[in-house]
N, CA, C and O atoms as a GROMACS GRO file, in nm:
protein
  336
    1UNK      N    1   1.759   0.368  -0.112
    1UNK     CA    2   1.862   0.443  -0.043
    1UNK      C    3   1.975   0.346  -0.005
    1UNK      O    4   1.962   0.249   0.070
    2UNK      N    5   2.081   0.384  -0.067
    2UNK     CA    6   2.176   0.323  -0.010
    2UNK      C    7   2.247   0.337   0.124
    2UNK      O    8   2.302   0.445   0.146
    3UNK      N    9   2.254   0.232   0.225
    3UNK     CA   10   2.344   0.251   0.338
    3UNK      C   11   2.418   0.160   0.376
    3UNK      O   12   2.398   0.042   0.345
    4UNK      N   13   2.523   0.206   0.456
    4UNK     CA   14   2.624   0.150   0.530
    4UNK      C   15   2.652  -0.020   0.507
    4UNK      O   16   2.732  -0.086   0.440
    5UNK      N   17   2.529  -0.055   0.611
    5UNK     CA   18   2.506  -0.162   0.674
    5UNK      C   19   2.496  -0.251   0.540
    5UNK      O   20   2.518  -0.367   0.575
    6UNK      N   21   2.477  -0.247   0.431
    6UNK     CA   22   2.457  -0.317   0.320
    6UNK      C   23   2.614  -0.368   0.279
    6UNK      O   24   2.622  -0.476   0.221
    7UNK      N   25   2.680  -0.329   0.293
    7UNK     CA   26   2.842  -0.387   0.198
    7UNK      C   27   2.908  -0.479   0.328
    7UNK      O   28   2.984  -0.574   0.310
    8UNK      N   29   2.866  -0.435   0.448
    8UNK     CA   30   2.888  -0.525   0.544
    8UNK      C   31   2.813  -0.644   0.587
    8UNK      O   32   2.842  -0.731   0.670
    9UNK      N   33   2.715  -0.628   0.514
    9UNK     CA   34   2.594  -0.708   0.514
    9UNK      C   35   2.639  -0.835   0.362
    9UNK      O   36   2.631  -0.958   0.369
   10UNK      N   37   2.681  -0.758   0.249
   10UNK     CA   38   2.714  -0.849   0.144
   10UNK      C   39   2.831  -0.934   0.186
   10UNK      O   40   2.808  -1.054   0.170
   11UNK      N   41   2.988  -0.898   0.252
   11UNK     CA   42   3.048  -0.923   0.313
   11UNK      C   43   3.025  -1.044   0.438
   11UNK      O   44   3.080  -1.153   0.430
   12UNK      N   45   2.978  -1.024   0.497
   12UNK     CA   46   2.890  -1.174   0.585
   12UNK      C   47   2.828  -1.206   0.462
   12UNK      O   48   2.854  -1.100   0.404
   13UNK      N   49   2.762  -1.277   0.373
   13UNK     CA   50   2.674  -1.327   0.328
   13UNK      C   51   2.806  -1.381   0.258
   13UNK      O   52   2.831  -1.494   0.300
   14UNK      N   53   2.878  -1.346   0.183
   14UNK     CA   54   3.013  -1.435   0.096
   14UNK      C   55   3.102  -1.468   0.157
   14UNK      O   56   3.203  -1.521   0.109
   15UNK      N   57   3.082  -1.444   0.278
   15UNK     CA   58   3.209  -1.539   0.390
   15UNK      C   59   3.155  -1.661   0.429
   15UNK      O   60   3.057  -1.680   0.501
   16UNK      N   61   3.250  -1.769   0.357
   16UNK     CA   62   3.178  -1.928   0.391
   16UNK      C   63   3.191  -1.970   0.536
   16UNK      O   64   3.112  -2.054   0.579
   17UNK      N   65   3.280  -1.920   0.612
   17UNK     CA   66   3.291  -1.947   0.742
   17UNK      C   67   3.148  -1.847   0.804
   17UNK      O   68   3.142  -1.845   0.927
   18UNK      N   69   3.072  -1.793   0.753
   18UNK     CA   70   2.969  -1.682   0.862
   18UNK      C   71   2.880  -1.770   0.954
   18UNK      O   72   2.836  -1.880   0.923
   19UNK      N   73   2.861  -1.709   1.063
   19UNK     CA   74   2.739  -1.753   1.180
   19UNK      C   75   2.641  -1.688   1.162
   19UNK      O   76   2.608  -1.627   1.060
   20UNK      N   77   2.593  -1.696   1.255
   20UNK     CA   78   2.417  -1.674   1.225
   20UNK      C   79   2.446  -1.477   1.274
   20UNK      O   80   2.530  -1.411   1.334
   21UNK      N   81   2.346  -1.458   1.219
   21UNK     CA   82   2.375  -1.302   1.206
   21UNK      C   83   2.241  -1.207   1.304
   21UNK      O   84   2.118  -1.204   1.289
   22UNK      N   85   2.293  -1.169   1.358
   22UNK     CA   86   2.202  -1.075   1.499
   22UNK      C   87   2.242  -0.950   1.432
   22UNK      O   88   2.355  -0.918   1.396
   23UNK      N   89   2.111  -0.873   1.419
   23UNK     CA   90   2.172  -0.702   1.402
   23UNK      C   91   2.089  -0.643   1.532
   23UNK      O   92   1.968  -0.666   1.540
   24UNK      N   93   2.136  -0.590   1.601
   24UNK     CA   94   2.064  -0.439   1.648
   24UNK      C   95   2.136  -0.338   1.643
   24UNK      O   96   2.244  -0.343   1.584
   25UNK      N   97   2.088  -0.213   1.709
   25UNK     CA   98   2.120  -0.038   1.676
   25UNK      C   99   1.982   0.057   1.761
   25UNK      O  100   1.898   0.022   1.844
   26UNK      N  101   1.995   0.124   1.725
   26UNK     CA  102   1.891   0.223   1.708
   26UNK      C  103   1.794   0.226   1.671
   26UNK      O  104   1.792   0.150   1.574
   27UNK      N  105   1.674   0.280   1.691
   27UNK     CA  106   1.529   0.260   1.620
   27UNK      C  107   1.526   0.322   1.517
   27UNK      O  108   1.602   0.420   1.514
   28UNK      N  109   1.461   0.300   1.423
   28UNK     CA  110   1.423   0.367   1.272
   28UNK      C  111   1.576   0.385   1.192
   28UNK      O  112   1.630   0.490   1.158
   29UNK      N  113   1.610   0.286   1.180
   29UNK     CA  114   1.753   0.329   1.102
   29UNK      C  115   1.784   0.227   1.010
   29UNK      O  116   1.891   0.167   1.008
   30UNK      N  117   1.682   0.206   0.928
   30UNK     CA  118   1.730   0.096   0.826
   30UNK      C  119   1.713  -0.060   0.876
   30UNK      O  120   1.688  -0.134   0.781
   31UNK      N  121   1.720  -0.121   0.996
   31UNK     CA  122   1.796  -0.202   1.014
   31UNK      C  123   1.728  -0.363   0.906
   31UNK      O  124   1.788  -0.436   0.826
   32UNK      N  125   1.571  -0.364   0.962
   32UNK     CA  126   1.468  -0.438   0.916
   32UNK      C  127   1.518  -0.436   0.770
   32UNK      O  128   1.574  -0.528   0.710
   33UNK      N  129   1.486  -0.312   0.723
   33UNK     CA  130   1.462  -0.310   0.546
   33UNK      C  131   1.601  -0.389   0.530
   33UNK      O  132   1.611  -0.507   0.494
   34UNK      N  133   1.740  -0.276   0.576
   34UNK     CA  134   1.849  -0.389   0.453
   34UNK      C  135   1.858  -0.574   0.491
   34UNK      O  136   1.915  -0.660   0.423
   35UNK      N  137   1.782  -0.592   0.621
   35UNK     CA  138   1.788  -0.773   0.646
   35UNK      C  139   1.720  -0.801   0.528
   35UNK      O  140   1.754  -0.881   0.440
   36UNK      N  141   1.596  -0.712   0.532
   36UNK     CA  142   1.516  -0.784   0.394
   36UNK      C  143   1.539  -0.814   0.296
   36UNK      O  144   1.498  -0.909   0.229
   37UNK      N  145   1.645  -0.692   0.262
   37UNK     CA  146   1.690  -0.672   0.103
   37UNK      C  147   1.761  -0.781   0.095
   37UNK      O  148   1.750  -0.852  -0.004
   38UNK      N  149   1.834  -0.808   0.184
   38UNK     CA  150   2.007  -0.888   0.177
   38UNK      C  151   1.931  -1.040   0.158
   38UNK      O  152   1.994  -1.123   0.093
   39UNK      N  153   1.773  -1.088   0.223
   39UNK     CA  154   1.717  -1.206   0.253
   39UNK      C  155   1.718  -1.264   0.104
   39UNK      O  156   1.763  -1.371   0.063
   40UNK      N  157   1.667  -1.179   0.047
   40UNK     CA  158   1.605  -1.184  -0.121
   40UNK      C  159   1.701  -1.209  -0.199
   40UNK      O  160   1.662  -1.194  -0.315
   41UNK      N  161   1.853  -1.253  -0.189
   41UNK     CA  162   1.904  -1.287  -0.236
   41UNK      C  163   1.943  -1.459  -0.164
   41UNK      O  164   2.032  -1.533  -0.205
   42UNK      N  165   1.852  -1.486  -0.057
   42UNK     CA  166   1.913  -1.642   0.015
   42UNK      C  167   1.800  -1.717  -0.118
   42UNK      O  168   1.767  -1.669  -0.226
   43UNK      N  169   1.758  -1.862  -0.050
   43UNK     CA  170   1.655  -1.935  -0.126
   43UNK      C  171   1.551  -1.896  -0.032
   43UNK      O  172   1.468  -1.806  -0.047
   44UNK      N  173   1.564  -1.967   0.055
   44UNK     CA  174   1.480  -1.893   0.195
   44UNK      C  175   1.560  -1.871   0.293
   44UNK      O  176   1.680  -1.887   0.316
   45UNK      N  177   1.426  -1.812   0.372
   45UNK     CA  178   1.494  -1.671   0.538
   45UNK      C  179   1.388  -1.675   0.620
   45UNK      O  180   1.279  -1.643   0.572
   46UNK      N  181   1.397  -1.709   0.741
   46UNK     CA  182   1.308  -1.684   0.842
   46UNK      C  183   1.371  -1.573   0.923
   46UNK      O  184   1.486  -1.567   0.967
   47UNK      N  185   1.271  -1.485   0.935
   47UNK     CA  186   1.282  -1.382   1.076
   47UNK      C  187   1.193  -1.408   1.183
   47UNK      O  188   1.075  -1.431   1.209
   48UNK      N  189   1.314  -1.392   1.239
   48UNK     CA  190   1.266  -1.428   1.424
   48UNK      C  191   1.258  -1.331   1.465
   48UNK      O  192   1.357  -1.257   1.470
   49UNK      N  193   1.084  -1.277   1.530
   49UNK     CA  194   1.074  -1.162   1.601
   49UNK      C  195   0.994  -1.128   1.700
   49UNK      O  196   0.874  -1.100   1.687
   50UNK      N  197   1.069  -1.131   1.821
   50UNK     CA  198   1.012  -1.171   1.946
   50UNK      C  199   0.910  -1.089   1.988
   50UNK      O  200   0.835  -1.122   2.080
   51UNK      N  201   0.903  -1.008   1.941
   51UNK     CA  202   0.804  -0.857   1.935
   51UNK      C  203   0.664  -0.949   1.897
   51UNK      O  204   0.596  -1.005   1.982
   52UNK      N  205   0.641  -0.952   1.776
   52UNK     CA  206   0.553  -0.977   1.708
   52UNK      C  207   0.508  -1.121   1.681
   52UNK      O  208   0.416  -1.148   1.603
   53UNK      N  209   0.592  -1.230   1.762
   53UNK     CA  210   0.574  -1.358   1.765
   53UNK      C  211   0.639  -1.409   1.923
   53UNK      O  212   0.747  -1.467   1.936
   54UNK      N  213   0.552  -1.374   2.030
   54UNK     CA  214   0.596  -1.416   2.169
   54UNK      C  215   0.609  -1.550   2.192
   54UNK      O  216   0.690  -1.592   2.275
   55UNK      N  217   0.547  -1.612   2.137
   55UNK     CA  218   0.529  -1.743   2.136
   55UNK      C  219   0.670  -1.821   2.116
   55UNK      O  220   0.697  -1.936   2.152
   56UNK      N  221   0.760  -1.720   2.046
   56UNK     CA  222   0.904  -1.828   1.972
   56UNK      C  223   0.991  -1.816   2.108
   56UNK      O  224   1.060  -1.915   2.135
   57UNK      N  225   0.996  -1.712   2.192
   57UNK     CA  226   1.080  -1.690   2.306
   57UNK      C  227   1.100  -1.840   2.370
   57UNK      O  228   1.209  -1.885   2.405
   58UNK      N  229   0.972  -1.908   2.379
   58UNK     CA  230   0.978  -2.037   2.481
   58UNK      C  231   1.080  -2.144   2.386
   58UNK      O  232   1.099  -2.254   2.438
   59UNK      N  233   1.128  -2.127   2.290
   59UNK     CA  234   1.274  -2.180   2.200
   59UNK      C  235   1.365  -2.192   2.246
   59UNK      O  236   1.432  -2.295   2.258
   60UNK      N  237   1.394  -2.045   2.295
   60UNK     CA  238   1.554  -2.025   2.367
   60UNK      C  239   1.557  -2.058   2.507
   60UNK      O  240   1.665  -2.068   2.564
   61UNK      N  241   1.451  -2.075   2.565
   61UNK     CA  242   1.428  -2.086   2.734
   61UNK      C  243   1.470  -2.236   2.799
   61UNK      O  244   1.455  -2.260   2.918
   62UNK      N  245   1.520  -2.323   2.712
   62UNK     CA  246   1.564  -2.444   2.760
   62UNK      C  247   1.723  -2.466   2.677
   62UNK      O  248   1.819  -2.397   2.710
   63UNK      N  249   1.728  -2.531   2.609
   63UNK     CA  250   1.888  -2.553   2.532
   63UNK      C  251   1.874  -2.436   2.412
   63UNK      O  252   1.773  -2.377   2.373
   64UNK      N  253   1.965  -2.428   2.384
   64UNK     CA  254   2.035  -2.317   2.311
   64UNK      C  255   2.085  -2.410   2.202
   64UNK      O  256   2.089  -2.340   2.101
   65UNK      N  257   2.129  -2.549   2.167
   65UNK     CA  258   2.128  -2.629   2.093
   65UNK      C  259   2.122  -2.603   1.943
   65UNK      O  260   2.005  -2.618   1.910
   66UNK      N  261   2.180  -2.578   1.862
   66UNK     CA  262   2.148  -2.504   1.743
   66UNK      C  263   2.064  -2.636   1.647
   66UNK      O  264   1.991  -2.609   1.552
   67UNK      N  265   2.083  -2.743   1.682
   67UNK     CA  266   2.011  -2.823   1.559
   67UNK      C  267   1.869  -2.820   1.657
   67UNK      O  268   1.762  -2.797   1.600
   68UNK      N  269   1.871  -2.837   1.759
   68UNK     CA  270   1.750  -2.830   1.839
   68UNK      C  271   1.647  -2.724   1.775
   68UNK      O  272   1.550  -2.753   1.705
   69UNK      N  273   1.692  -2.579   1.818
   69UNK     CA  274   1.642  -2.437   1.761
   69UNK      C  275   1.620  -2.439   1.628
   69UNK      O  276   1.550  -2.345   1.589
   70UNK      N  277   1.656  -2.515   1.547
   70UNK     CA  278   1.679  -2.536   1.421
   70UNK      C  279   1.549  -2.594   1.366
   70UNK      O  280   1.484  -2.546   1.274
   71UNK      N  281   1.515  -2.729   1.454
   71UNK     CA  282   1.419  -2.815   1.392
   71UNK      C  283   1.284  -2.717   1.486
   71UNK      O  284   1.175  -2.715   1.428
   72UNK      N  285   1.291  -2.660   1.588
   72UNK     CA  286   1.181  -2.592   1.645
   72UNK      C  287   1.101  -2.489   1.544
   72UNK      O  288   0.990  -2.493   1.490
   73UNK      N  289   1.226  -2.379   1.546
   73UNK     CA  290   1.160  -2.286   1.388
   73UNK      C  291   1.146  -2.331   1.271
   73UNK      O  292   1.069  -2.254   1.214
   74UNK      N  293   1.185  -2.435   1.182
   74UNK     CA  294   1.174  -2.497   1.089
   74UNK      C  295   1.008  -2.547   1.129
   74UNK      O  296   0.924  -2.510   1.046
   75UNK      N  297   0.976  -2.595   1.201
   75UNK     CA  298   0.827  -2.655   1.180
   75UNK      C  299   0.733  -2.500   1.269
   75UNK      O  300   0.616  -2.488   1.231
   76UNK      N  301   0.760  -2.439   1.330
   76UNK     CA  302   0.707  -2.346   1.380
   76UNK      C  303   0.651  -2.241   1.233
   76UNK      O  304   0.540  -2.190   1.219
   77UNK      N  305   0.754  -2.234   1.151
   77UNK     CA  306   0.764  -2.106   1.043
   77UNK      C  307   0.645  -2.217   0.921
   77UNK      O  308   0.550  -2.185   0.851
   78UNK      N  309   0.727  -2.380   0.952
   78UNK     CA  310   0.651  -2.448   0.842
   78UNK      C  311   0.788  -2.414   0.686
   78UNK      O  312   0.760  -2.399   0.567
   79UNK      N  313   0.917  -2.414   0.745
   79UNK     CA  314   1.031  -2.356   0.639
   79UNK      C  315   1.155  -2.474   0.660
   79UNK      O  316   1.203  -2.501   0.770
   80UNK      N  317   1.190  -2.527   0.551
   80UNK     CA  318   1.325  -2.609   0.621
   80UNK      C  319   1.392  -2.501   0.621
   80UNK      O  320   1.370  -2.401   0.553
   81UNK      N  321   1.489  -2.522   0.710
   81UNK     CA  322   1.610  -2.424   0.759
   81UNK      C  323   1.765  -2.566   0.691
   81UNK      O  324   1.763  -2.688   0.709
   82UNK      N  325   1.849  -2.502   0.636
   82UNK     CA  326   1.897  -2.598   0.564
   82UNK      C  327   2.053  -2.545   0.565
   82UNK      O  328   2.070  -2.424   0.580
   83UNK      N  329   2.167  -2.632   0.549
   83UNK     CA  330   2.305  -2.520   0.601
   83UNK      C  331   2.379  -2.441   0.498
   83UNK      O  332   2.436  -2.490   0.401
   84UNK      N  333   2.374  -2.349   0.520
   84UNK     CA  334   2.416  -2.267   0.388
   84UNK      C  335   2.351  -2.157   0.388
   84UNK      O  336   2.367  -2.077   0.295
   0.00000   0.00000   0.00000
């Protein structure tokens, strides 16, 4: 099914200037699936999900530091996180 959130989604992904990308919305509305879809085109993708991994919260609870957060989930996931 095609939606919305996908051409805006390709759009961030070919903008060389993009930041790190937060979605929320509504429940049951796509949001999960098109991250997925859009992932499958990176090399790799970690999802961070505080729901289902409480443990990552204690990340953000001191510096906010992006190379910091960076090297935390990188050995947490067991994934280099790499720029690009």
């Amino acid at each position: 099914m095609k939606r919305n959130i996908e051409r805006q989604l390709l759009e961030w992904k070919q903008n060389p200037d993009r930041k790190v990308l937060l979605v929320r919305g509504a429940r049951q509305v796509g949001k999960t699936y098109s991250i997925r879809e859009i992932a499958k085109t990176f090399a790799s993708f970690i999802e961070v999900n505080f729901e289902e991994e409480p443990d990552i919260r204690v990340f953000f609870r001191d510096s906010l530091n992006p190379m910091c957060l960076c090297e935390k989930l990188a050995a947490f996931f067991s994934t280099p996180i790499v720029p690009g």
